[in-house]
C-alpha positions in Angstrom: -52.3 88.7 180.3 -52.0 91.0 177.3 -51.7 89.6 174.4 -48.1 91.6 173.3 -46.9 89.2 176.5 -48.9 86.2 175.0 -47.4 86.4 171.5 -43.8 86.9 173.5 -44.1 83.6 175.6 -45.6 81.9 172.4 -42.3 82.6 170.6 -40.0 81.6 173.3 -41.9 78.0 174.0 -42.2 77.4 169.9 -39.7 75.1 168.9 -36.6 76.3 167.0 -35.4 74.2 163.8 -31.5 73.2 164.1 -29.3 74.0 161.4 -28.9 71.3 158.9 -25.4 69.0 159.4 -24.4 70.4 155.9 -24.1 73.9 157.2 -22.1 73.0 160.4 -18.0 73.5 160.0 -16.5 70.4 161.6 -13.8 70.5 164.1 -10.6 71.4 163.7 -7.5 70.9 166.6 -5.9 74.4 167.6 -2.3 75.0 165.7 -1.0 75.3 169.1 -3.0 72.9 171.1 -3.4 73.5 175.2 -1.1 71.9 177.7 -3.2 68.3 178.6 -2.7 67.2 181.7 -2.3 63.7 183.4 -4.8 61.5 184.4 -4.2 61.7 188.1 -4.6 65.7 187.7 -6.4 66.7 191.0 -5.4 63.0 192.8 -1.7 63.4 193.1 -0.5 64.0 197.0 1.0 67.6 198.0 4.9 68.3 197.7 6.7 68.2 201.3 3.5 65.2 202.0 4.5 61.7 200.3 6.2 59.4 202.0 8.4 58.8 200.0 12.5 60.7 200.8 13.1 64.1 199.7 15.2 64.0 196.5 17.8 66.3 197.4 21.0 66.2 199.9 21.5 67.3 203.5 22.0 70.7 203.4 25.3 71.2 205.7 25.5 74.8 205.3 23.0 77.8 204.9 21.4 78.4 201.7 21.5 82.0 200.2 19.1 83.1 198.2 21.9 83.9 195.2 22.8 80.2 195.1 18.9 79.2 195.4 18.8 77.9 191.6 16.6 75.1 192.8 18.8 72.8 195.3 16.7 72.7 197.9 13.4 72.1 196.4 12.2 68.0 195.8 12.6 66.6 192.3 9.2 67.5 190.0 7.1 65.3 189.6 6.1 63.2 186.2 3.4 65.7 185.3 5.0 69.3 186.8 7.7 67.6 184.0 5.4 67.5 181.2 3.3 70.8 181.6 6.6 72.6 181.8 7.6 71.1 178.3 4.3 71.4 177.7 4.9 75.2 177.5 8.0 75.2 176.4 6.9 73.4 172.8 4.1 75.9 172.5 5.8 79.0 173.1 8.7 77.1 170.5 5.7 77.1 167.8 4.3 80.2 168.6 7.5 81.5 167.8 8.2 79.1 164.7 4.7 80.6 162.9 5.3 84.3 164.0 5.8 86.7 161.0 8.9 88.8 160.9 7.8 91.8 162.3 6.6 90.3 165.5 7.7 91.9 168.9 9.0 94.8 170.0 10.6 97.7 168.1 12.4 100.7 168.8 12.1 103.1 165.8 15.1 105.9 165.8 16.1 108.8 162.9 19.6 108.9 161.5 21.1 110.6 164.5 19.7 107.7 166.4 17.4 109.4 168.7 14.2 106.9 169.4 11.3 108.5 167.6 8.8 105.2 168.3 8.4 102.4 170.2 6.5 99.9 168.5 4.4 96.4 169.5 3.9 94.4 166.6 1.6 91.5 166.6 2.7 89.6 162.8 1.2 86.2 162.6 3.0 85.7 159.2 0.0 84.8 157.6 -2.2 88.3 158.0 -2.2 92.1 158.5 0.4 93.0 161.4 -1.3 95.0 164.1 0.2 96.6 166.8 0.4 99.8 169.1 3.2 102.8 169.0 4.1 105.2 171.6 6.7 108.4 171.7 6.5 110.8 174.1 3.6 112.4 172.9 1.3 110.3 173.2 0.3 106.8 171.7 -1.9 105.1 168.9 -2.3 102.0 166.8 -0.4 100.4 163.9 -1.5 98.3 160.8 0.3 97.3 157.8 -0.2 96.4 154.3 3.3 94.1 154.5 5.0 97.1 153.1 4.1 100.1 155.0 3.8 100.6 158.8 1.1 103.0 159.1 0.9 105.0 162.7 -2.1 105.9 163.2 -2.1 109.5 163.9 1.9 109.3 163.9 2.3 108.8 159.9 3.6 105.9 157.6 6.5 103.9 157.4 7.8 102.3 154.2 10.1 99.6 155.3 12.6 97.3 153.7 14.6 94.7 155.5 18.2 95.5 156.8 20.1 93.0 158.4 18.3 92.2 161.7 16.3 95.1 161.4 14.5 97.2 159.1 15.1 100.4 157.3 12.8 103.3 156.1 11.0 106.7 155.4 9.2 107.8 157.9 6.4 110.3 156.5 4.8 112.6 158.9 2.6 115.1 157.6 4.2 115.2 154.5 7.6 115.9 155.4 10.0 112.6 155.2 13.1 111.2 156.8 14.7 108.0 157.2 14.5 105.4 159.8 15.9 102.5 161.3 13.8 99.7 162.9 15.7 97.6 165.7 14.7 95.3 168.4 14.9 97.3 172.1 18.1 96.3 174.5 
């Protein structure tokens, strides 16, 4: 064996010191911890398979699928219960610690024609990061909490306006004002 593989296999059997307890960060729960399910995750029996009745009435009539809205399924069970809220208190926090700008945007000029579409990602706590898109093309945003900037698209200085936001819009030096409202 040649010795480069020697002095290889030396290092990789030589024992490695752990890093001292002092240095290690201790753990810290999630803000918005995972849905935890029940213990009898895996164990409980099929839908349509317990012996038990169906919770539901005799259907005496057909069943469109306009009127579905549930009727004809059985009742969830104890856990199906708690992972849905489960998800619903985590997407309720998720929205409690989002920033302002968080979620979609429509940028339009003063004659309201849509110059952007934004996707802001604001944490409230951070820079807000997104992406834009017009019909040009498409590029990334980041903000300083006061200005918008689209990459490759120019900078917006905002200030809040009702439900929205209001602006200058800056593209290669020539300026207009904006208006910042959620789409729909």
């Amino acid at each position: 064996m040649s010795g480069f593989l020697i002095a290889a296999l030396a290092g990789l059997l030589t024992p490695q010191a752990a890093p001292h307890p002092s240095t290690l960060e201790s753990y810290t729960a999630p803000v918005i911890r995972p849905f935890e399910p029940g213990s009898d995750l895996g164990r409980e029996v099929a839908q349509g398979d317990s012996p038990a009745a169906p919770h539901r009435p005799a259907l005496t009539a057909p069943v469109t699928v306009d009127a579905y809205r549930g009727a004809y399924e059985f009742a969830p069970t104890d856990v199906e219960i708690a992972y849905d809220q489960g998800v619903a208190s985590a997407e309720r926090r998720a929205d409690q610690t989002a920033g302002p700008l968080d979620g979609s945007w429509r940028v339009t000029d003063a004659d309201g024609r849509l110059l952007y579409e934004l996707v802001l990602m604001d944490s409230g706590a951070g820079p807000v990061e997104g992406g834009w898109r017009n019909r040009d093309g498409a590029g990334g945003v980041v903000s300083d909490g006061r200005t918008l900037t689209l990459e490759g698209g120019g900078a917006v200085e905002l200030d809040r306006a009702g439900t929205g936001w209001r602006g200058r819009l800056t593209v290669n030096g020539q300026s207009r004002a904006v208006t910042l409202n959620r789409p729909g």
